[in-house]
ZADOPA-53635 format. One record per residue (C-alpha): residue in three letters; x negated, y negated, z negated. Coordinates in nm, 2 decimals, decimal comma, padded with zeros to 4 digits. Example, Ala and Ser with C-alpha at 12.3 -4.5 7.8 and 13.67 -1.06 7.14 Angstrom:
<rs>
+---------+--------+--------+--------+
| residuo |     c1 |     c2 |     c3 |
+---------+--------+--------+--------+
|     ALA | -01,23 |  00,45 | -00,78 |
|     SER | -01,37 |  00,11 | -00,71 |
+---------+--------+--------+--------+
</rs>
This chain:
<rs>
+---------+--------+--------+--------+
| residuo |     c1 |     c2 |     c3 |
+---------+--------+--------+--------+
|     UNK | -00,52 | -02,90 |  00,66 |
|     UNK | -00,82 | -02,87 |  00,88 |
|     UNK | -00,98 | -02,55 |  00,97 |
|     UNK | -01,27 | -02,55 |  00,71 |
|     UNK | -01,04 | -02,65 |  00,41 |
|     UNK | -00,78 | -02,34 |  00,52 |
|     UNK | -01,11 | -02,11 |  00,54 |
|     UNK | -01,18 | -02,20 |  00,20 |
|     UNK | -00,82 | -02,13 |  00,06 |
|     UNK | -00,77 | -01,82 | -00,09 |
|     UNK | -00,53 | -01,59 |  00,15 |
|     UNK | -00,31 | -01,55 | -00,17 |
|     UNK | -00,23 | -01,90 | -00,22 |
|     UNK | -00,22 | -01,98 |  00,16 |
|     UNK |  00,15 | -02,09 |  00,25 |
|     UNK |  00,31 | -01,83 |  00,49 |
|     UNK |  00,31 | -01,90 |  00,85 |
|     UNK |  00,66 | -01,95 |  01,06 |
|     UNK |  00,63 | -01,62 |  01,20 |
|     UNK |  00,52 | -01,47 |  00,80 |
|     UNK |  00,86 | -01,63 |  00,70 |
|     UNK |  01,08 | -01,53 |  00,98 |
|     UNK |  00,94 | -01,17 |  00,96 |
|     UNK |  01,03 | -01,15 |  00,57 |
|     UNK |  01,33 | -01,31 |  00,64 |
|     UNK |  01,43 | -01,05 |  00,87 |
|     UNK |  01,33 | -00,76 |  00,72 |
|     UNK |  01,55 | -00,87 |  00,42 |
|     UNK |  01,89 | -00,86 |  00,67 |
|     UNK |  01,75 | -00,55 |  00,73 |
|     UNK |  01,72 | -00,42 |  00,38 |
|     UNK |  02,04 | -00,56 |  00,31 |
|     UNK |  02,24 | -00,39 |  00,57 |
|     UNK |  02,09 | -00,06 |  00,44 |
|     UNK |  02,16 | -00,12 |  00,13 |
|     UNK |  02,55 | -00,21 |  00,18 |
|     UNK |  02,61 |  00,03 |  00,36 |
|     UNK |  02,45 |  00,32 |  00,10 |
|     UNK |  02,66 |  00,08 | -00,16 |
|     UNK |  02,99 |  00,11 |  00,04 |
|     UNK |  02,94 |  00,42 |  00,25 |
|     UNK |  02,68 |  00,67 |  00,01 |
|     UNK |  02,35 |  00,76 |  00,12 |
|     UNK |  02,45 |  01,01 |  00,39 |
|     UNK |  02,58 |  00,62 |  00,61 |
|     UNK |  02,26 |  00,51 |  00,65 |
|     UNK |  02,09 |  00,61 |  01,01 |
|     UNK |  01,90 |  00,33 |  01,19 |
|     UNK |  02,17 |  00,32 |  01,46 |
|     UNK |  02,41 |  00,22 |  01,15 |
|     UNK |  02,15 | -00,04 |  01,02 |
|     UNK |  02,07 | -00,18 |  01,38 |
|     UNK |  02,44 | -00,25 |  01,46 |
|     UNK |  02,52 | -00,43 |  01,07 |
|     UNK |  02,23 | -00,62 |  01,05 |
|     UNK |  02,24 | -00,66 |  01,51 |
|     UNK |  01,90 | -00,58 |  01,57 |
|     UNK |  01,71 | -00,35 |  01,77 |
|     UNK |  01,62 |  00,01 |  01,62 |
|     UNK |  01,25 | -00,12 |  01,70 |
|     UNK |  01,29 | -00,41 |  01,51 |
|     UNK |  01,37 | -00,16 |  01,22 |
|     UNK |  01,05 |  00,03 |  01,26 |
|     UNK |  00,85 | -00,31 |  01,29 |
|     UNK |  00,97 | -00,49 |  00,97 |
|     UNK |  01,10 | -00,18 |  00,76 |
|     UNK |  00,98 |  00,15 |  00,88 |
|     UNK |  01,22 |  00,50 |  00,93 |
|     UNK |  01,50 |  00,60 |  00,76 |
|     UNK |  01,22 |  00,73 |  00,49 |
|     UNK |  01,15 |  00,36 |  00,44 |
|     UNK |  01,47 |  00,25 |  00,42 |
|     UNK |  01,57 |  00,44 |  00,14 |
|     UNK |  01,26 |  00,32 | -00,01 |
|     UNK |  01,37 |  00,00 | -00,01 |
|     UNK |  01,71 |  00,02 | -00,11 |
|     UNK |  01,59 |  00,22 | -00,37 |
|     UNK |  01,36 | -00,03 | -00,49 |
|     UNK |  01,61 | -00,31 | -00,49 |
|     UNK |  01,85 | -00,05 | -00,67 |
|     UNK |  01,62 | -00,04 | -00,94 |
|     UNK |  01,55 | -00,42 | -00,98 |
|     UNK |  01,91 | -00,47 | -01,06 |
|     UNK |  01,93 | -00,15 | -01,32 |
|     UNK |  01,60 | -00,30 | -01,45 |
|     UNK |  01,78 | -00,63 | -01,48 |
|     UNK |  02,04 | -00,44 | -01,71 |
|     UNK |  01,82 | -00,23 | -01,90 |
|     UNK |  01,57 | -00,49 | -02,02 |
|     UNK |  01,83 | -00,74 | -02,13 |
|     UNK |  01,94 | -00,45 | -02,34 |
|     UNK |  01,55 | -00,38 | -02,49 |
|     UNK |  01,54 | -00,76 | -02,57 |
|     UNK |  01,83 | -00,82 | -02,71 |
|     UNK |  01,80 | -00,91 | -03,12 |
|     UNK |  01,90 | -00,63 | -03,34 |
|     UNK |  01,74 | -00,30 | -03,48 |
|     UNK |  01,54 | -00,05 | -03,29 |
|     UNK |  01,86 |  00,23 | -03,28 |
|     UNK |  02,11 | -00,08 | -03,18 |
|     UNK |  01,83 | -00,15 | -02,85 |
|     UNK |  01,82 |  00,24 | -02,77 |
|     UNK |  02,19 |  00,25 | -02,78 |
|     UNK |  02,19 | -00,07 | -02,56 |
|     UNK |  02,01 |  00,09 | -02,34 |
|     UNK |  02,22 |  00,38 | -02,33 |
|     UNK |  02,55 |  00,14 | -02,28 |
|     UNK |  02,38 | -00,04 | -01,98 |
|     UNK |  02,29 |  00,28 | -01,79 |
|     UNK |  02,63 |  00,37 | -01,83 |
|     UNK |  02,72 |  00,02 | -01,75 |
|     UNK |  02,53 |  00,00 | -01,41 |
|     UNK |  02,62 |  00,38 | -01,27 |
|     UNK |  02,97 |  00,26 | -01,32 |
|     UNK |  02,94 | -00,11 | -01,13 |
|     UNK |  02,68 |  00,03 | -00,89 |
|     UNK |  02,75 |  00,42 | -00,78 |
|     UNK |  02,60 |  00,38 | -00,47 |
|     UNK |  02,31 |  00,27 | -00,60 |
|     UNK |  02,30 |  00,47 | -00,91 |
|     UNK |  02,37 |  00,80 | -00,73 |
|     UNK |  02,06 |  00,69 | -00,47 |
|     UNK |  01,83 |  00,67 | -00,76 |
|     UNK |  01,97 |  01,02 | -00,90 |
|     UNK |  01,99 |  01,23 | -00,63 |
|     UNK |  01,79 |  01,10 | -00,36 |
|     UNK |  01,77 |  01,22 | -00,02 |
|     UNK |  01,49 |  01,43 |  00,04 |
|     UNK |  01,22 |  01,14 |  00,21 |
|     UNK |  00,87 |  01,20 |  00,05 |
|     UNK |  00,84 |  00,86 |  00,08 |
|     UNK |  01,13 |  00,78 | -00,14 |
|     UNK |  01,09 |  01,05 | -00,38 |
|     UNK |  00,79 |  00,93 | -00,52 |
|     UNK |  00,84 |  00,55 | -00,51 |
|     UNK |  01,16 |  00,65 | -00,72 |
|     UNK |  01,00 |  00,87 | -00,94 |
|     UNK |  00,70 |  00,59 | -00,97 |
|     UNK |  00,97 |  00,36 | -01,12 |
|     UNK |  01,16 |  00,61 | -01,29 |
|     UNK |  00,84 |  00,65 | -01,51 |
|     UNK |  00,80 |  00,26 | -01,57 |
|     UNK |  01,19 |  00,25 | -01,67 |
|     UNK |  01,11 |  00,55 | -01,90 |
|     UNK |  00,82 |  00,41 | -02,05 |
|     UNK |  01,01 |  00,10 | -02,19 |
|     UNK |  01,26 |  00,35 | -02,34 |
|     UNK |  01,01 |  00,55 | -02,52 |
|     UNK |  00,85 |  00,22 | -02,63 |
|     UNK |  01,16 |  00,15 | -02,75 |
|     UNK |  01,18 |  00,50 | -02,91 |
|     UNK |  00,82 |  00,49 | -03,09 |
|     UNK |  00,90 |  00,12 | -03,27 |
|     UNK |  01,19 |  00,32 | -03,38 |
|     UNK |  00,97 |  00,56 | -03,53 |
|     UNK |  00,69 |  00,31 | -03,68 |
|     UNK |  00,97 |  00,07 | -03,83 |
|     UNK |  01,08 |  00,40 | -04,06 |
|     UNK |  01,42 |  00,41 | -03,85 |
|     UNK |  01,37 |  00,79 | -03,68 |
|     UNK |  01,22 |  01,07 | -03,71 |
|     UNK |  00,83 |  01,12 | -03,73 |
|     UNK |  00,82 |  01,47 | -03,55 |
|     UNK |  01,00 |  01,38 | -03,20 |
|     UNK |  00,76 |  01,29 | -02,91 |
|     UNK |  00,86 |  00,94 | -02,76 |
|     UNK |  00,77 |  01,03 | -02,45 |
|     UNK |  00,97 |  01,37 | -02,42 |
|     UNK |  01,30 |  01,21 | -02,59 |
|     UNK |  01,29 |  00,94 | -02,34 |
|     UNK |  01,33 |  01,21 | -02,06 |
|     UNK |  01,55 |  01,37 | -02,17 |
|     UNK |  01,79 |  01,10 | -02,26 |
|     UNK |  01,73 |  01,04 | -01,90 |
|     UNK |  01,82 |  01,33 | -01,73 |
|     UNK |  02,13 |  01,42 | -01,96 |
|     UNK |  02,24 |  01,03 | -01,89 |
|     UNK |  02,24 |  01,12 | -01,53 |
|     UNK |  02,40 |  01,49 | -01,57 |
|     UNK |  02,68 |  01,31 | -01,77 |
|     UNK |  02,73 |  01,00 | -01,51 |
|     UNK |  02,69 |  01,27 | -01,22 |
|     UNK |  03,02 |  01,40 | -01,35 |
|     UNK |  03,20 |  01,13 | -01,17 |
|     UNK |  03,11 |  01,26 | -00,85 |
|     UNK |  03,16 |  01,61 | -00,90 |
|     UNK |  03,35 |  01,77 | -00,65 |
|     UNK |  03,70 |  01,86 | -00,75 |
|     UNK |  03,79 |  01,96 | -01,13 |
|     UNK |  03,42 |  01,97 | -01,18 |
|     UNK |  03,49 |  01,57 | -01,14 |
|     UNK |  03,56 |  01,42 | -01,49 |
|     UNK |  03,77 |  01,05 | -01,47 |
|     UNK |  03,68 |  00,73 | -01,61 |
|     UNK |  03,84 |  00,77 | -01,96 |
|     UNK |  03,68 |  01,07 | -02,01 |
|     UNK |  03,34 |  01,00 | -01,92 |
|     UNK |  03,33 |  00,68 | -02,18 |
|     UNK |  03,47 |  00,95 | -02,42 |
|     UNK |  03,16 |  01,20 | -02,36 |
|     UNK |  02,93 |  00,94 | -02,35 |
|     UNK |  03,02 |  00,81 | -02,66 |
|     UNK |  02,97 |  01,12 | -02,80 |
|     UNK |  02,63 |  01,17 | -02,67 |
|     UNK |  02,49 |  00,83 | -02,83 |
|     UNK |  02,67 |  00,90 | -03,16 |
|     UNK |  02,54 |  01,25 | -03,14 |
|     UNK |  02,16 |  01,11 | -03,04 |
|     UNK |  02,15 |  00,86 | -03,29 |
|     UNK |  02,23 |  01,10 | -03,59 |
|     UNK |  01,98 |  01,32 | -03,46 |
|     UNK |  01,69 |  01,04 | -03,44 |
|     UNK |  01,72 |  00,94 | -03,79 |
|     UNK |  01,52 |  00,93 | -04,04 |
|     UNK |  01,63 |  01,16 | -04,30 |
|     UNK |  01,63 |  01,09 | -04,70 |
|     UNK |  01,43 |  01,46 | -04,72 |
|     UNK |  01,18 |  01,33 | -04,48 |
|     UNK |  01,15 |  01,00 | -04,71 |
|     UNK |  01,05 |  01,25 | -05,01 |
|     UNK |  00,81 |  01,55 | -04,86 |
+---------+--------+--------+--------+
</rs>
């Protein structure tokens, strides 16, 4: 390409140069070290030294293509979010009622804190970074804004209740999902095992779901 063609190419459509690619490519090994060891280790593994020796680079190099341990989190939380995405949103778009989505979604929370605890218990108790606090929180907000979406064509196809907030019921289907997942961390008898967590969540979604309907009295005033 010769100079005046490349000055005329939009920088977003521009191919990325060797050193682009080996930089992305690189910070990626780096994201990835983080983020097995939070997956294998918890949250409380990751230090740069730990990062530097899995994915053998320099601290420096961390800084440069990542950032601090701030950062790091960051980004492990971010891909940590991609994959429960990935989960959530094949439950939203799956064919069925509005209820049978919500409770999906409900199922493939579940589903993820149970395949992923690492990752889950990043996103629900995060370490106290600024940095990652807010990114999480950003993309909490986008995850609960498909959920009360969800909620609200409930509502306008005549399936729940005309008087909850979709907004509100979306948070707080939120936070009690993560209180009830957080009880298989809990430290000793506070801990809760497998079999009884699918119990209690079962419970919760039956429970929600008879409280969202639409009731025949409703119907008639």
């Amino acid at each position: 390409m010769s100079p005046a063609k490349h000055a005329d190419t939009p920088v977003a459509l521009r191919e990325p140069t060797r050193t682009q690619r080996r930089a992305a490519a690189n910070r990626q090994v780096i994201v990835d070290a983080a983020r097995e060891l939070v997956a294998t280790h918890g949250g409380d593994a990751l230090t740069l030294e730990a990062v530097a020796e899995k994915a053998d680079v320099a601290i420096q190099t961390i800084y440069n293509r990542v950032g601090g341990r701030s950062a790091l989190l960051t980004a492990v939380a971010e891909q940590a979010m991609e994959e429960n995405r990935g989960y959530m949103d094949a439950a939203y778009s799956a064919e069925g009622t509005a209820e049978e989505r919500l409770l999906r979604a409900a199922t493939a929370y579940a589903q993820f804190a149970r395949e992923r605890p690492h990752e889950f218990r990043i996103l629900v108790e995060p370490a106290e970074e600024p940095e990652a606090v807010a990114r999480i929180a950003e993309l909490t907000r986008v995850q609960n804004g498909k959920l009360a979406d969800a909620i609200r064509d409930a509502i306008e196809t005549g399936v729940a209740r005309t008087d909850l907030d979709p907004a509100d019921l979306a948070a707080m289907f939120w936070a009690t999902l993560n209180g009830l997942l957080a009880l298989a961390w809990r430290p000793g008898a506070l801990r809760v095992d497998g079999e009884t967590l699918d119990r209690l969540i079962a419970t919760y979604t039956a429970t929600v779901a008879n409280g969202l309907r639409r009731r025949a009295a409703e119907d008639e005033s």
